[in-house]
Every structure is written in C-alpha cells, then in structure tokens.
Wavefront OBJ file of the C-alpha trace (Angstrom):
o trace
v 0.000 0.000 0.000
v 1.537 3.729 -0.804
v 2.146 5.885 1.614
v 0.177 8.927 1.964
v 2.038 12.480 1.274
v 1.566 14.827 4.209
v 2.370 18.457 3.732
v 5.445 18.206 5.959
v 7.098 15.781 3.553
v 7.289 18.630 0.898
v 7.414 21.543 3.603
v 10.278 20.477 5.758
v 12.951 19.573 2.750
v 12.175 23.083 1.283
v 12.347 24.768 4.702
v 15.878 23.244 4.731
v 17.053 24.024 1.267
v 15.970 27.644 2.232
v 17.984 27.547 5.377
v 20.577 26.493 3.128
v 20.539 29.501 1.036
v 20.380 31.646 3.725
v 23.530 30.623 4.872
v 25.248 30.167 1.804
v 24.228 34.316 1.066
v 25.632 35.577 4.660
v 28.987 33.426 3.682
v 29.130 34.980 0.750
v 28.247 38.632 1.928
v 30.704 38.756 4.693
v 33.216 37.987 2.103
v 33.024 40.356 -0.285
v 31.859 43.543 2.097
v 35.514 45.824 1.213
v 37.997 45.934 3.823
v 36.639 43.428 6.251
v 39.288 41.534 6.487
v 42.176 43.429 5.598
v 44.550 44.351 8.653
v 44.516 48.036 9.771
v 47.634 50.218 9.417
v 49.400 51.342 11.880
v 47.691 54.878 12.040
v 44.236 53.039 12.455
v 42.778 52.162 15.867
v 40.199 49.406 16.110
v 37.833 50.030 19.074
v 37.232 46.003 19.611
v 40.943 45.310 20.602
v 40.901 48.045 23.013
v 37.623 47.050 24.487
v 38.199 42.988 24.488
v 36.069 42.182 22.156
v 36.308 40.461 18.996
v 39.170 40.600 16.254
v 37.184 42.022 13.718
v 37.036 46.047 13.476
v 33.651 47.392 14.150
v 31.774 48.803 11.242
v 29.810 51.751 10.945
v 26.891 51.928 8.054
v 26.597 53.821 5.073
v 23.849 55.419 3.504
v 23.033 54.783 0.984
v 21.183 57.362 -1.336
v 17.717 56.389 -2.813
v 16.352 57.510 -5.576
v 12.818 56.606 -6.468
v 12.763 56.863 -10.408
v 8.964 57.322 -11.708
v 7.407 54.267 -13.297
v 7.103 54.115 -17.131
v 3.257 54.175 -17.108
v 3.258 57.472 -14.808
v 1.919 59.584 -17.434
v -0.854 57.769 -17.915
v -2.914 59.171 -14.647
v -5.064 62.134 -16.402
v -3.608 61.587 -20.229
v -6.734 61.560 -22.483
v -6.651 58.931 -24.881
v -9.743 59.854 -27.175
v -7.710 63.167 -27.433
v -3.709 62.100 -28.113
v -5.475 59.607 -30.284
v -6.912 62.620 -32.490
v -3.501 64.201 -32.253
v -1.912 60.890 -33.214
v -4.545 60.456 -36.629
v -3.845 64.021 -37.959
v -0.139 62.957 -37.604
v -0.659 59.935 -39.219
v 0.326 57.968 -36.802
v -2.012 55.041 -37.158
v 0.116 52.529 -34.703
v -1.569 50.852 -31.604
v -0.732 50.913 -28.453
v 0.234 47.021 -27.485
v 1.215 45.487 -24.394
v 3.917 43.431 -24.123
v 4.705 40.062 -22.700
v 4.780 36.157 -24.141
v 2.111 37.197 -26.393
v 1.068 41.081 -27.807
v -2.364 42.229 -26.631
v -4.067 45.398 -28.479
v -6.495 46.352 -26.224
v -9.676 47.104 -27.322
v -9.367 44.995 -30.801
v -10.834 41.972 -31.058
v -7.544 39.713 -32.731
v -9.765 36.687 -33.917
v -11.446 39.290 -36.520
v -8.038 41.188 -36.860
v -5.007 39.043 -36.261
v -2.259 41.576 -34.986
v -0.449 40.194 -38.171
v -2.586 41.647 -40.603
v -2.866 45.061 -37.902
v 0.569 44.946 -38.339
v 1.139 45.037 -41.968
v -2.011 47.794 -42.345
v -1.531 50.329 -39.548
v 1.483 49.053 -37.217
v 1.909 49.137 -33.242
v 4.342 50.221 -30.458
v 4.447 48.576 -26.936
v 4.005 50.461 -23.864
v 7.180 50.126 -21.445
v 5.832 48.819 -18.429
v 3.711 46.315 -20.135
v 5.488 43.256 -19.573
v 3.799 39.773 -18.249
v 5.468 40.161 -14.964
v 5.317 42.076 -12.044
v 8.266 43.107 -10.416
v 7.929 44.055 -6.190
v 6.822 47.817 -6.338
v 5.445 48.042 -9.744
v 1.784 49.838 -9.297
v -0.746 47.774 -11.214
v -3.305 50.398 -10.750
v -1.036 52.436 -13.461
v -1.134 49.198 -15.198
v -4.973 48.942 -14.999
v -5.429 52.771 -15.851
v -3.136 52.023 -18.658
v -5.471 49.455 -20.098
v -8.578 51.191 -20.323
v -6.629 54.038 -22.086
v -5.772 51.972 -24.731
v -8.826 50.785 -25.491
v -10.034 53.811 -25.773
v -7.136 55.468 -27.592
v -6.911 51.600 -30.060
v -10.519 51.640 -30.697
v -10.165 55.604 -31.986
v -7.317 54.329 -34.217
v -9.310 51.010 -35.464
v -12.053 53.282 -37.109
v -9.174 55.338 -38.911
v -7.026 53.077 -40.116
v -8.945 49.716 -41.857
l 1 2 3 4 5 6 7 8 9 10 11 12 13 14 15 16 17 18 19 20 21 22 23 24 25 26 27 28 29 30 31 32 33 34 35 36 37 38 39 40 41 42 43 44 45 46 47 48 49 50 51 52 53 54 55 56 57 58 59 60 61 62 63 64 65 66 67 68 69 70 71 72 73 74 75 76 77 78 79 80 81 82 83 84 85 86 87 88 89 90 91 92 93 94 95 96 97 98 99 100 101 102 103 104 105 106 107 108 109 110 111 112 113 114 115 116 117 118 119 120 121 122 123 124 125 126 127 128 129 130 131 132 133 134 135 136 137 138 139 140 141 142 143 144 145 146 147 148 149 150 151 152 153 154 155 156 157 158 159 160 161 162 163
C-alpha cells in the first residue's frame, strides 16, 4: 500500500534548502563587504581590541542614497486617450498601443477578426514600457490597470481610422 504524502514531507525539505541559502548568502556577503578583512595600518585604531572584544574592526553603516525613479506608465494618470489619439490620426500615426509580454495584446481589438499580423502590416503598433507579463515588487498595477482602459479607448479611436 503507498504511503500517503503529508504536507510536511514537501514543507520540511524546502524549509531546509531555504535555510541552506540563507547561509550560503551571509557566507558569501561577509566575504566580499571591502575591507573586512584586511589588517589596519598602523595609524588606524580598532575600538574592539581596546575594548576585548572580537578581532574584527567594528563597522559603521553607510547610507546609501535612494532615488525613487517614476514608473514608465506614470503619465498615464489624467492623459486623455480619445484626445492624443486625435492628435496621433492628424499625424498619421495610425500605430496601436500594445502590451507586451509572451504574447502582444491590443487592447480594445478583437484579434480573432483582426489578427495583430494583418494590424501589423495595415496600420502598425508600439508597446508600452511597463507592459510586460510580470510584475516586479513595487510596480503599481493600478497604473497598469489605468493604462489598459486608455488603450482601449485610444486603439478603438485608431481602429475606425485606419482599416
């Protein structure tokens, strides 16, 4: 008879590998943080020795500067797509606005009754930046959502114009 599978025979070898990992990324950090271990000269004091303590000099932190750069789809919050897409026809600009990711998706066209091949050969499209399929920690999907209905609105403008 087989052996039932309990969660902590899948949960307990993964908690270990992460342990692992965890360890193997302090080993690695300690290593390669500049200076740590290279021996002071003879101008330098190291507070540890005189105190007792450990062999290692004490460290102070840095900071570090952060800089918080705007995500590509900021200029999407109050952009009026039935509007740039106007601008875009009287400059003949007849692309699309696609996202990007494993496959292309043209909002606001259907692509079983126009294949982004044949969209592609008539009237051409550009992908957003900040499109893509994946997510990454931080990334605002509202933008991403507020993106979407734009383009609908602003593809569905450019549809009528350019078939």
């Amino acid at each position: 008879m087989a052996r039932k599978i309990t969660s902590s025979d899948i949960l307990v070898p993964l908690l270990l590998i992460s342990l692992m990992n965890v360890a193997a990324c302090t080993s690695f950090s300690k290593g390669s943080e500049k200076g740590s271990d290279a021996p002071l000269s003879s101008g330098e004091s190291n507070s540890s020795h005189q105190q007792g303590g450990s062999s290692h000099p004490i460290k102070t932190l840095q900071k570090t500067k952060v800089t918080n750069h705007p995500h590509p789809l900021s200029w999407v919050q109050g952009a009026d797509p039935l509007s740039d897409a106007r601008q875009a026809i009287k400059a003949n600009d007849l692309r699309f606005l696609a996202f990007a990711g494993r496959a292309i998706a043209i909002p606001g066209v259907n692509l079983a009754e126009y294949p982004i091949e044949y969209l592609e050969q008539h009237c051409g499209y550009r992908t957003l930046k900040g499109t893509g399929d994946t997510l990454r920690v931080g990334e605002q999907t509202s933008l991403r959502s507020l993106a979407h209905d734009y383009a609908i609105v602003y593809n569905q403008t450019i549809l009528a114009s350019c078939l």
